[in-house]
C-alpha positions in Angstrom: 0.0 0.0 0.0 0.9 3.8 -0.8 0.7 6.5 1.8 -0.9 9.6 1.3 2.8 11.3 0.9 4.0 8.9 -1.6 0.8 9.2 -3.8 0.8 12.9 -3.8 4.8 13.0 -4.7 4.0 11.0 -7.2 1.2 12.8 -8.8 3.4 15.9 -8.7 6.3 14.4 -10.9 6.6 16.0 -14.0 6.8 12.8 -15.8 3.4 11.9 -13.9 2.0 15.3 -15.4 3.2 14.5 -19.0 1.4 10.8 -18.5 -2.3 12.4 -17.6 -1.7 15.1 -20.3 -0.8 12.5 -22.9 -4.0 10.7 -21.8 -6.2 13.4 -21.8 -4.7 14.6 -25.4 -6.1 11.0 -26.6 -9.0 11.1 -25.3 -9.8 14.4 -27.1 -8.9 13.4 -30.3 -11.2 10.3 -29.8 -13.8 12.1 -28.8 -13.5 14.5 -31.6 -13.6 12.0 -34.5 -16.1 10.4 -33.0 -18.5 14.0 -32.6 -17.6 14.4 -36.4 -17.6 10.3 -37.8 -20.0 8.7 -35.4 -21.9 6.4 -37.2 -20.0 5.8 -40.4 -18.3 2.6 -38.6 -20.4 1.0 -35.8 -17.5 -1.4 -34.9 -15.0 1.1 -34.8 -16.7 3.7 -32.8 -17.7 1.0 -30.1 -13.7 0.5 -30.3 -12.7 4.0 -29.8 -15.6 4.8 -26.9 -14.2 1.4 -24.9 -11.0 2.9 -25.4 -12.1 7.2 -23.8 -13.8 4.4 -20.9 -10.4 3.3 -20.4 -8.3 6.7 -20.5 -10.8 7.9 -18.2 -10.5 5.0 -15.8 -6.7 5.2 -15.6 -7.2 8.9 -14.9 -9.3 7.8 -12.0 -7.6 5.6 -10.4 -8.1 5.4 -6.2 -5.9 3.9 -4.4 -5.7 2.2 -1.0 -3.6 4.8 1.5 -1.7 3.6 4.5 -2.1 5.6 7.7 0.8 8.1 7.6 3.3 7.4 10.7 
């Protein structure tokens, strides 16, 4: 388990930072050819909304926190 301390240092690495941008940057783009080409390729678009599900999740992540001593 991760304490509080160690999950917060971590989300303020800069390599941390370029990670969520990254993610968020993809999940833009998907959700921008999807507002323009939804529709044209059923298969495809359930591909690329399961894939925003999973950005999202990673950028949501919880995790368990040890009590800080």
């Amino acid at each position: 388990m991760l304490s509080k301390r160690e999950v917060v240092e971590w989300q303020d690495q800069e390599v941390t930072k370029a990670v969520k941008a990254s993610i968020n940057e993809k999940i833009d783009e998907l959700t921008a050819y999807l507002s323009k080409n939804a529709g044209e390729n059923p298969d495809e678009d359930r591909k690329m909304v399961g894939g925003i599900a999973a950005y999202r999740h990673l950028l949501e992540i919880e995790f368990d926190l040890t009590e800080e001593e």
